[in-house]
C-alpha positions in Angstrom: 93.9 109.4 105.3 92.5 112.0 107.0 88.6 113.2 107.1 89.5 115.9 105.0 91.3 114.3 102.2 88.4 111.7 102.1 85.5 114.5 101.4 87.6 115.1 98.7 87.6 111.6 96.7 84.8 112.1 94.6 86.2 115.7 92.9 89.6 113.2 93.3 88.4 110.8 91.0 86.2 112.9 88.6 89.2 115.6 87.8 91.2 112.8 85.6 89.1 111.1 82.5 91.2 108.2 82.7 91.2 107.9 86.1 86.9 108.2 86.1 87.0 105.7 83.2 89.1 103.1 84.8 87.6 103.1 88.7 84.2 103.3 86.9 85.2 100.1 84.7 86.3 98.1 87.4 83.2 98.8 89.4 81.1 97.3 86.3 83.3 94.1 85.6 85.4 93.2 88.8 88.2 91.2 89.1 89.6 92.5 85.5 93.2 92.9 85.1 95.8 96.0 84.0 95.8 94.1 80.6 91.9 93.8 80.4 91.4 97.4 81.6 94.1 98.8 79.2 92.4 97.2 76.5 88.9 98.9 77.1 90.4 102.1 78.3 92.4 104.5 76.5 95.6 105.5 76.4 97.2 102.3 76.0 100.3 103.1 77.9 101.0 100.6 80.6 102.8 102.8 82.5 99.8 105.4 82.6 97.7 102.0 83.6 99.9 101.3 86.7 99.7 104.7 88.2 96.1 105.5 88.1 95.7 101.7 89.6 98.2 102.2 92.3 96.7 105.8 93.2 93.2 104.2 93.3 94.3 101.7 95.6 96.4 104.4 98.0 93.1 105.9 98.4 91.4 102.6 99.4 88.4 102.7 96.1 90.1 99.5 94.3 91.8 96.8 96.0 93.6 93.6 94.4 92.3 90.3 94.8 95.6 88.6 94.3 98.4 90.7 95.9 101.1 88.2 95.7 100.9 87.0 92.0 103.7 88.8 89.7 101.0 88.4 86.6 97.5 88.9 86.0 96.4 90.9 89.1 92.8 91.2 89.5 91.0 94.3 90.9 87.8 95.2 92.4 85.8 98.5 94.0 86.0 98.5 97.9 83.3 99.2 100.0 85.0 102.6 100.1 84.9 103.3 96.4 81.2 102.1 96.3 80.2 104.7 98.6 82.8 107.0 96.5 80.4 106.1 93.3 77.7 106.7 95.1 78.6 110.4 95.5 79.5 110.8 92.2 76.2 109.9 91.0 75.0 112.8 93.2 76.7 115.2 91.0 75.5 113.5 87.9 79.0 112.3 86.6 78.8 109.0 86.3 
């Protein structure tokens, strides 16, 4: 990712709700899963779930603990996305 893109990942994260709510809930409660995060954020549509968790993770803000399991992925903020919060709570957003 380049510098550019990376100045970016605040106004990245804050221009989707969902996309806010579920890097913001997985900063609070690590290690939850796509069934645990689906349940406290909605829409309930897991296919909505998946993308926003993939495109947090191609950014570098959420990372899975357990890659290699087929079930019950677990996720948690980077250091990356801890800075990324950080800037958010500049602008008040949080």
């Amino acid at each position: 990712m380049e510098k550019t893109e990376e100045k970016h990942l605040p106004t990245y994260v804050l221009r989707s709700k969902y996309r806010k709510d579920v890097f913001f809930e997985i900063i609070k409660k690590p290690y939850l899963t796509q069934t645990d995060l689906l349940k406290i954020t909605p829409p309930n549509y897991r296919s909505h779930m998946a993308r926003t968790i993939k495109e947090l993770e191609r950014y570098g803000l959420i990372e899975c603990e357990n890659p290699n399991e087929k079930r019950y992925k677990m996720y948690f903020a980077t250091k990356k996305g801890l800075v990324i919060k950080e800037e958010i709570k500049k602008y008040g957003k949080e």
